[in-house]
GUDOGU-346530 format. One line per 4 residues: number of its first residue (from 0); for each residue x, y, z of C-alpha. Coordinates in Angstrom, 3 decimals, padded with zeros to 6 digits. Layout:
NUM	X,Y,Z ~ ...;
# end
This chain:
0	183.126,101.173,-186.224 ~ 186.126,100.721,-188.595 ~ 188.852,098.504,-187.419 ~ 191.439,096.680,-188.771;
4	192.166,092.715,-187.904 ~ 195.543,091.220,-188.631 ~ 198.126,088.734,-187.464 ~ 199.859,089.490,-184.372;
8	203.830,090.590,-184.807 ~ 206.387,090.319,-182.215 ~ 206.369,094.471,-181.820 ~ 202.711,094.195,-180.895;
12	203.728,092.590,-177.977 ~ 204.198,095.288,-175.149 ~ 200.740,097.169,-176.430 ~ 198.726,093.588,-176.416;
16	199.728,093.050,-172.199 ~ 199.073,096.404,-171.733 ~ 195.125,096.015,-173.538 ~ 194.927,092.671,-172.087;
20	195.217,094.087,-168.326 ~ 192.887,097.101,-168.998 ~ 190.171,094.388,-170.753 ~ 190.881,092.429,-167.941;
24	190.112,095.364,-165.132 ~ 187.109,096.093,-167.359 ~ 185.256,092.523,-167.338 ~ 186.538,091.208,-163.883;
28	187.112,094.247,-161.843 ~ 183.931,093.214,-160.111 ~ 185.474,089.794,-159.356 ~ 188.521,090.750,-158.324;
32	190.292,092.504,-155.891 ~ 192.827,095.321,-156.653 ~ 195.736,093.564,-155.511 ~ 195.007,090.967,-158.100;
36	195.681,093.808,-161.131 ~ 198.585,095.253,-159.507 ~ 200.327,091.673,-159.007 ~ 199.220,091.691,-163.237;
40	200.501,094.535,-163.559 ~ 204.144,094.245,-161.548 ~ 204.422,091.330,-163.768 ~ 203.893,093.066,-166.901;
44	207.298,092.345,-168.030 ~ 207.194,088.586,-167.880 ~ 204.126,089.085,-169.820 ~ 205.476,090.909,-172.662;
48	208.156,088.632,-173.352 ~ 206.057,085.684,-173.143 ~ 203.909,087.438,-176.252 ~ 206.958,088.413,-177.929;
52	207.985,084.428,-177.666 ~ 204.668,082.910,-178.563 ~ 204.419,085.067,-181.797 ~ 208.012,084.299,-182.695;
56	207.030,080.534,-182.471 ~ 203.974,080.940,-184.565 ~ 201.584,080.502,-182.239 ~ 198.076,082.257,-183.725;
60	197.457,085.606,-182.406 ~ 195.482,088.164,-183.938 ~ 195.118,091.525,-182.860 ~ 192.118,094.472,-184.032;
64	193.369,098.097,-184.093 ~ 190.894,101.197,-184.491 ~ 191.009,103.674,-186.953 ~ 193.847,105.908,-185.001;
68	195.986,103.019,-184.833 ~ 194.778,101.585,-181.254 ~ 195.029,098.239,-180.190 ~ 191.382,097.209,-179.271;
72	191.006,093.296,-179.494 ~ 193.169,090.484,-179.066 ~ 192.662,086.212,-179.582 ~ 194.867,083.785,-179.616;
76	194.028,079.794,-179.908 ~ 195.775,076.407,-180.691 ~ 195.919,073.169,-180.271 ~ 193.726,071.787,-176.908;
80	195.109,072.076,-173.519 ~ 192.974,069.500,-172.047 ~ 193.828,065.998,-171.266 ~ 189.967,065.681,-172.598;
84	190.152,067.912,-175.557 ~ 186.749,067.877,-176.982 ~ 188.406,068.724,-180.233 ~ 191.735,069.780,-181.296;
88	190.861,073.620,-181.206 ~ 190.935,075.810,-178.468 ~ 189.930,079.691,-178.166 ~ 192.655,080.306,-175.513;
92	191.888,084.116,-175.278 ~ 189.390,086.745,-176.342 ~ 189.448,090.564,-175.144 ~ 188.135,093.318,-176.490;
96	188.252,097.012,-175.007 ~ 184.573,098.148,-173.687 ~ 184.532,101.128,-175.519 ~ 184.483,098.377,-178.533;
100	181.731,096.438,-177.201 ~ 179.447,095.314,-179.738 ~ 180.833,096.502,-182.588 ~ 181.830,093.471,-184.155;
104	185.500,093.692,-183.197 ~ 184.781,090.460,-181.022 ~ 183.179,088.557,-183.879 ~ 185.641,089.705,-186.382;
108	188.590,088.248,-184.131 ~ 186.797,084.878,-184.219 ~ 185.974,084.483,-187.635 ~ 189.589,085.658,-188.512;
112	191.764,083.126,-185.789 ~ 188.983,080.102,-185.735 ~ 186.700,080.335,-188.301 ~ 183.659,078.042,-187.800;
116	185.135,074.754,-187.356 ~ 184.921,072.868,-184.087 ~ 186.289,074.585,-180.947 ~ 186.120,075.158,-177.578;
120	187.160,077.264,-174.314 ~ 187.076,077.909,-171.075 ~ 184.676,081.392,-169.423 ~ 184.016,082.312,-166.055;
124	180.563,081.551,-164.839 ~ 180.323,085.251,-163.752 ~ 180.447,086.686,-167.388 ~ 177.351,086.403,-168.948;
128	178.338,088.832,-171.763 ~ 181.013,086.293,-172.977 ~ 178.746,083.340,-172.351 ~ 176.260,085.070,-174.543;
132	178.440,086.074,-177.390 ~ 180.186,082.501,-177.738 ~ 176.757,080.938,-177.580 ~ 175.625,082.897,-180.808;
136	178.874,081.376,-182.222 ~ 177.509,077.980,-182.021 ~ 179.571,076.504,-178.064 ~ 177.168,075.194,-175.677;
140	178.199,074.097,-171.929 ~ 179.520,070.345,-172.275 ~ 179.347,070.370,-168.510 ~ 183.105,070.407,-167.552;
144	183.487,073.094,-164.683 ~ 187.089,073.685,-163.189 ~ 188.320,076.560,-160.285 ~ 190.748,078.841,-161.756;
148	194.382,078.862,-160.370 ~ 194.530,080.216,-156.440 ~ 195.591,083.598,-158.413 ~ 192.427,084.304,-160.117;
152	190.877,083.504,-156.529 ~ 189.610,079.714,-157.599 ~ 186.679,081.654,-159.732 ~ 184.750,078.919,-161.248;
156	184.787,078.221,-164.708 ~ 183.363,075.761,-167.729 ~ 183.892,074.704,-170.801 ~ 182.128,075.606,-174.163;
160	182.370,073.135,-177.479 ~ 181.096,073.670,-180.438 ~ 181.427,071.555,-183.486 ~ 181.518,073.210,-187.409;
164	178.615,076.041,-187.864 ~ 177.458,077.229,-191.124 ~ 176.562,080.604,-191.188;
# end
């Protein structure tokens, strides 16, 4: 597949919620009930300007568009969030359509927002597709596990480190 991968702009920021929610009903629709996606998705407005805000500040967000012009991927990552940052990296976000799944567009994202250099980030323990993929890019368990907030129904999580990978 043919896709582009660029920087995120602040007029990218209504069509990135809007992929976000559908990746998100894609990959945890089985995990979550429907009222879940429309709470998401009354709040879609909040979420939009939050995007717009972040890429006005410079935060790193990169986005992957198919040939037609499509949004069909989205990352962001920064500094750690964690009080015990394994590193000063952190993959906050990584979604890719289905319809995209396994074309590269996932790998393409990472290599373009964090390279190969140490990282790490947070997956639900029910997504062994994710798991999978960010184990081929070099993160391991370190054996931190957390519940998500109340909203994502306390789904249990754990981190993923990995330090620099040659490839």
């Amino acid at each position: 597949m043919d896709f582009t991968i660029r920087p995120a702009r602040v007029h990218d920021a209504e069509d990135m919620a809007l992929m976000h929610l559908q990746s998100w009903r894609e990959s945890y629709g089985h995990l979550l009930p429907e009222e879940f996606f429309v709470r998401q998705e009354a709040g879609l407005g909040a979420r939009i300007e939050r995007y717009r805000e972040y890429i006005a500040a410079g935060h790193q967000r990169v986005v992957a568009h198919d040939p037609k012009g499509g949004l069909v991927g989205i990352a962001a990552a920064g500094p750690g969030r964690d009080e015990d940052s394994p590193c000063g990296l952190e993959l906050f976000m990584l979604y890719t359509l289905k319809r995209v799944h396994g074309q590269g567009v996932g790998q393409a994202l990472v290599d373009a927002l964090i390279g190969t250099g140490p990282a790490y980030l947070w997956v639900l323990d029910d997504n062994p597709r994710a798991q999978a993929f960010y184990r081929r890019n070099g993160f391991v368990p370190d054996g931190k596990r957390q519940l998500c907030d109340p909203s994502w129904h306390s789904l249990p999580e754990h981190r993923m480190v990995r330090a620099a990978v040659g490839r």
